[in-house]
N, C-alpha and C positions, 0 to 999 in steps of 0.2 A: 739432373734433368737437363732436356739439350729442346731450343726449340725447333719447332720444322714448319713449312708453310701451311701446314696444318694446325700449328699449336705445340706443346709443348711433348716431348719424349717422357714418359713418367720411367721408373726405375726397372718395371717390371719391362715394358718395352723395348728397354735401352739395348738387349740383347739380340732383341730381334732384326730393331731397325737398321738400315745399311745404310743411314746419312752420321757422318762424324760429325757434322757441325749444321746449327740453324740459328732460326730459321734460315732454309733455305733463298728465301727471296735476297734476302741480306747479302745474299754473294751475289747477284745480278749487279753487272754493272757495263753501263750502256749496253751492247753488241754481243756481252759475252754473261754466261752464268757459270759460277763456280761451283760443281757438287762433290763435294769434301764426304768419301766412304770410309766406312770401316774393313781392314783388310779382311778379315773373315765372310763379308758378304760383296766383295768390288767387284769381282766377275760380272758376278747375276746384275748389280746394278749398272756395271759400266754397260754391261750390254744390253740393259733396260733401256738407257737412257740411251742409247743413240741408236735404237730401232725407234722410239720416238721421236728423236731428233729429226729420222729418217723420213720418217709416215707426216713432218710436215717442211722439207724442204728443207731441212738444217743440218749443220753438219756438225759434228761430236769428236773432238780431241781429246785422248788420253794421253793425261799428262807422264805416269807412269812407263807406254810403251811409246812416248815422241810423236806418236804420228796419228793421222784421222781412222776414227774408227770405220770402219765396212758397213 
């Protein structure tokens, strides 16, 4: 079980969810947050996460492709 700024990942979840590590708040630190995916869902979420990033003035680096997300 893994947690997320939601609570905990149960086992039956852990498949679905596309955070490898939590909870998530726990990777915020000052300026910057870390969201640690799982490769089988990193697409859907890397670009989840920075059309929100987007919709509030932030900006979103993937660590994987070097550079700022679009």
């Amino acid at each position: 079980m893994r947690g997320t700024s939601l609570g905990v990942i149960t086992e039956d979840q852990d498949e679905t969810s596309p955070w490898s590590i939590g909870p998530l708040i726990d990777c915020a630190s000052r300026p910057l947050i870390y969201f640690g995916m799982g490769w089988s869902r990193a697409e859907e979420a890397s670009a989840y996460a920075a059309g929100v990033a987007d919709s509030m003035g932030l900006n979103c680096f993937d660590v994987q492709q070097d550079r700022l997300r679009p």
